[in-house]
N, C-alpha and C positions, 0 to 999 in steps of 0.2 A: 509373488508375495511382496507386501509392501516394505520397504527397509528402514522404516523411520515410521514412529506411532505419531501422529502430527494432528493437535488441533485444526479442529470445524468448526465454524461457524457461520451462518448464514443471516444475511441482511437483505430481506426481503426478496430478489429475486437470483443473488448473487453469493456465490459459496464463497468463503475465506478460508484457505487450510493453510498450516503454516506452523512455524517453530521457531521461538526468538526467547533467548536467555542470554543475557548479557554475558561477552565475552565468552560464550561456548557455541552457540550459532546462532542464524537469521536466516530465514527464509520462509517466504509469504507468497502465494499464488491466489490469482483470481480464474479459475477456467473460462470460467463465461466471457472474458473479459481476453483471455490468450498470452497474461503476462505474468508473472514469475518474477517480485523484486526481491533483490539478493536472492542467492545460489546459494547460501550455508552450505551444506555438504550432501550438497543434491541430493535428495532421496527421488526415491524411485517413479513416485507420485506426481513431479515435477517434469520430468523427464521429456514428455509430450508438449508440454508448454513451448508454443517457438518464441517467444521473446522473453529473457533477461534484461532484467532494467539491475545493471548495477549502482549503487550507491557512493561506493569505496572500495579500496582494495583490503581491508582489513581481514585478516584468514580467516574471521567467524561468518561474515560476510560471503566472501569470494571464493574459499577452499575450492569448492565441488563445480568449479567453471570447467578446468581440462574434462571431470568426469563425464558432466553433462552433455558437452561437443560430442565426448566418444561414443558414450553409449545411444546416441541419437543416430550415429552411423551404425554401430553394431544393430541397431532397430527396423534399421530402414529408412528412417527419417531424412527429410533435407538438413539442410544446415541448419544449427540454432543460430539465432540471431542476440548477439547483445550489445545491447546500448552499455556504455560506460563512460566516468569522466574521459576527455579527450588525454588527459595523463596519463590514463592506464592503458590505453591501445596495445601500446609495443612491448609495455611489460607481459599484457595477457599473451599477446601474439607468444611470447620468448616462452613464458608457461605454455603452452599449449604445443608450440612446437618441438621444445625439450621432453613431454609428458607420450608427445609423438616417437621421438627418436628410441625412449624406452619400452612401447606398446611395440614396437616396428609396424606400425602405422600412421601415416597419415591424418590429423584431425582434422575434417572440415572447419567451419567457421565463418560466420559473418558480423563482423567486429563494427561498430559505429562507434564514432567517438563523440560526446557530446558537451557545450559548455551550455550554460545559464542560458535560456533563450530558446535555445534550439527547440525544433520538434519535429516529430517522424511519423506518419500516417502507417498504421500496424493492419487495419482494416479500411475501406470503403468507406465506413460512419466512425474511426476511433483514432483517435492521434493520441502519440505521447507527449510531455512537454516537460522539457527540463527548468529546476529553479537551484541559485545556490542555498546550500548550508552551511551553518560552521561548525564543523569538524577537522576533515583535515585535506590536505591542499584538493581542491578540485573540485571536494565531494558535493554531492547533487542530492536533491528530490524530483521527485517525478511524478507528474500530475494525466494521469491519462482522461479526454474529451471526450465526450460524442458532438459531431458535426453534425447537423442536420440544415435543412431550409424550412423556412416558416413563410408561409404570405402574408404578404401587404396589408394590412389594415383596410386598404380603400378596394380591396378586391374581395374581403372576405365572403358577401352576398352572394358572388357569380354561382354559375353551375358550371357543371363540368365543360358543355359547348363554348361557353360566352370565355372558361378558362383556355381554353383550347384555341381560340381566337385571337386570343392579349394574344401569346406565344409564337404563333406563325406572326405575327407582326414586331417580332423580336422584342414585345413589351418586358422590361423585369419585374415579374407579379409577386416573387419573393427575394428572401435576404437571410441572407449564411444566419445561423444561432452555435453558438456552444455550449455543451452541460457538462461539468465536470464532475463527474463520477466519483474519482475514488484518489485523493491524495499518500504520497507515500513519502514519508521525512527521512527516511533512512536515521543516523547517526545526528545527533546536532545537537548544541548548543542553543538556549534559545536565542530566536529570531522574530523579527516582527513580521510574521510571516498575513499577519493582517491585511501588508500592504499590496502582497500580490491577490489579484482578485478572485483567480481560478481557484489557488488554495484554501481562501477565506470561505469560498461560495461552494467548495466540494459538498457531493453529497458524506460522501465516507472521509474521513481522517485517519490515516494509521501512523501513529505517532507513537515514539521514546518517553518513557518515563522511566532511568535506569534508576534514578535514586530516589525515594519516600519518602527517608527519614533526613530530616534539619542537619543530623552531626557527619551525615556524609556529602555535604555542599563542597568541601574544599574536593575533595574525590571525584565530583559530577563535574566542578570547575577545569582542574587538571587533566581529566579524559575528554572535554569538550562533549558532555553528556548534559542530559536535561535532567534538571531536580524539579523536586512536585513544586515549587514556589513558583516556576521559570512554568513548568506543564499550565499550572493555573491560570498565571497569566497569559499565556499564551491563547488559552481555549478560550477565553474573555475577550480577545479581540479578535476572535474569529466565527464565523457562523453555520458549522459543520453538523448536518442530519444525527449522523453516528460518529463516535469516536472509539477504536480499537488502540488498546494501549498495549504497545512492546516492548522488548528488550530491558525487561525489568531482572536485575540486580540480583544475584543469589542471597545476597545479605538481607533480604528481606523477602518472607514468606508471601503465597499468596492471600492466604485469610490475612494476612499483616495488611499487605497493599488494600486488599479491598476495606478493612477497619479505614487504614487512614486515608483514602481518597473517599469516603461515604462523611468522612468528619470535615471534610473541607472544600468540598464538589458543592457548589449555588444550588438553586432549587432549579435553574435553568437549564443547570450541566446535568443534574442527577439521573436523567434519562436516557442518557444517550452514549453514557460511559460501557466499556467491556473490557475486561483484559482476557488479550488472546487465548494465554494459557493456563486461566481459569478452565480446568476442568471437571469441577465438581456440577453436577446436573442430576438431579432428582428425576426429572421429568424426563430423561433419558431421549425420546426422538419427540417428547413433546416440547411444546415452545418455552422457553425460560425469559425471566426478566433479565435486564440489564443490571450489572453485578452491583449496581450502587441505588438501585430504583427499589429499597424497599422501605414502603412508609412510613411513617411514624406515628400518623394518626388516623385518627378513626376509617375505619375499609374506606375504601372510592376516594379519601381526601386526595389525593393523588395517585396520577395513574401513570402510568410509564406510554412514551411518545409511540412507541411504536418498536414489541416487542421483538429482541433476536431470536431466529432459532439458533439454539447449540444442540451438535450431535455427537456421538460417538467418535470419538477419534481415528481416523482412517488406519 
């Protein structure tokens, strides 16, 4: 049985489940994808996932790290693996080993530590890649790749022989590509995250919008949290398919949020906006629009980019 009722939704050929409310947890999983940022307080659903991409060590965040190692062994599983700033290594290590000493067990464990820069190949075709945020010391976002090769331009005509030919003649008929999938900010304050290309060019963005409303600016400033001013601008200099918005604020409702991001979202943004834990859905396992795509004028004057499904909650 699953231990946590956890927003779905799906983009196109990729599930998002996950659960983020400010200051009470975080955690977001891609299955397809084999990654799992932040741990909130592991639910069950997670479990299987081998890579933790941590963000921070903040307890809404990171809580359910020790659980997740154990019950992967209680499972059968190999170790989980998590990425995290290079800061929190030995802290996680000391949790996990203390959370050992009280199981009278043992918890596996495969701990990577990571700064700004770094990245780790999770699959054959997929890398992660770390970037900084500002939150709090160390804290990361995480951009996972697909690699692939592409040919040459001046090879594209051949046939499969004439390709087979370049090759034994140690020709190089192609060259490395990267597509970056699915961005993940964790915690932050805004950033000109424009200037990194991977981010800018993601197809997904999963991004912080903990504050809405204008009178809690000094609030979003003090916590190193993003207000809708810092959100806007942000999405304005970046060029992301889908945008799923998190870790929004108990002090403002969800009908709240969607009122005020449909009042101030361009006609550019209007499409491609979601908040995760929108769960209101009429159309139950049928396809819904995007929470801010509905129009204003006459049917068809505008259409939404390219419908999400949202589904029942796991």
């Amino acid at each position: 049985m699953a231990s946590h009722n956890l927003a779905k939704i799906k983009i196109e050929d990729l599930d998002i489940i996950g659960y983020s409310v400010a200051g009470e947890e975080t955690v977001i999983a891609m299955p397809q994808l084999d990654v799992c940022f932040d741990i909130g307080k592991a639910p069950d659903q997670v479990i299987s996932i081998n890579n933790v991409l941590l963000t921070h060590g903040h307890m809404d965040h990171s809580a359910g790290i020790a659980y997740y190692l154990s019950h992967r062994k209680f499972c059968g599983q190999r170790p989980g693996r998590v990425f995290a700033p290079e800061n929190m290594i030995l802290p996680i290590r000391e949790v996990i080993d203390a959370w050992g000493r009280l199981d009278g067990n043992k918890i596996p464990a495969e701990l990577i530590g990571m700064v700004a820069g770094d990245e780790y190949k999770i699959k054959p075709n997929l890398v992660i890649r770390a970037f900084a945020t500002r939150h709090c010391r160390g804290s990361l976002g995480f951009c996972v790749l697909e690699t692939k090769k592409k040919l040459k331009d001046e090879y594209a005509g051949l046939n499969g022989g004439e390709i087979v030919a370049l090759k034994k003649k140690n020709i190089t008929i192609d060259y490395p590509v990267e597509v970056p999938i699915v961005t993940y900010l964790g915690d932050t304050q805004y950033s000109n995250f424009g200037k990194i290309d991977f981010v800018a060019k993601s197809k997904i963005l999963i991004a912080e919008c903990t504050f809405m409303d204008d009178e809690h600016i000094e609030r979003a400033l003090a916590g190193a949290h993003m207000y809708m001013g810092e959100f806007l601008r942000m999405l304005d200099e970046l060029d992301n398919q889908y945008i799923v918005v998190t870790h929004l604020s108990q002090r403002t409702g969800i009908v709240e949020a969607k009122r005020m991001l449909k009042e101030r979202l361009n006609e550019r943004l209007c499409g491609k906006v979601v908040l995760l834990m929108d769960r209101k859905n009429p159309f139950r396992q049928e396809q819904q629009r995007p929470m801010v795509n509905e129009p204003s004028g006459p049917a068809g004057e505008q259409k939404a980019q390219q419908p999400f499904d949202s589904q029942e909650p796991l």
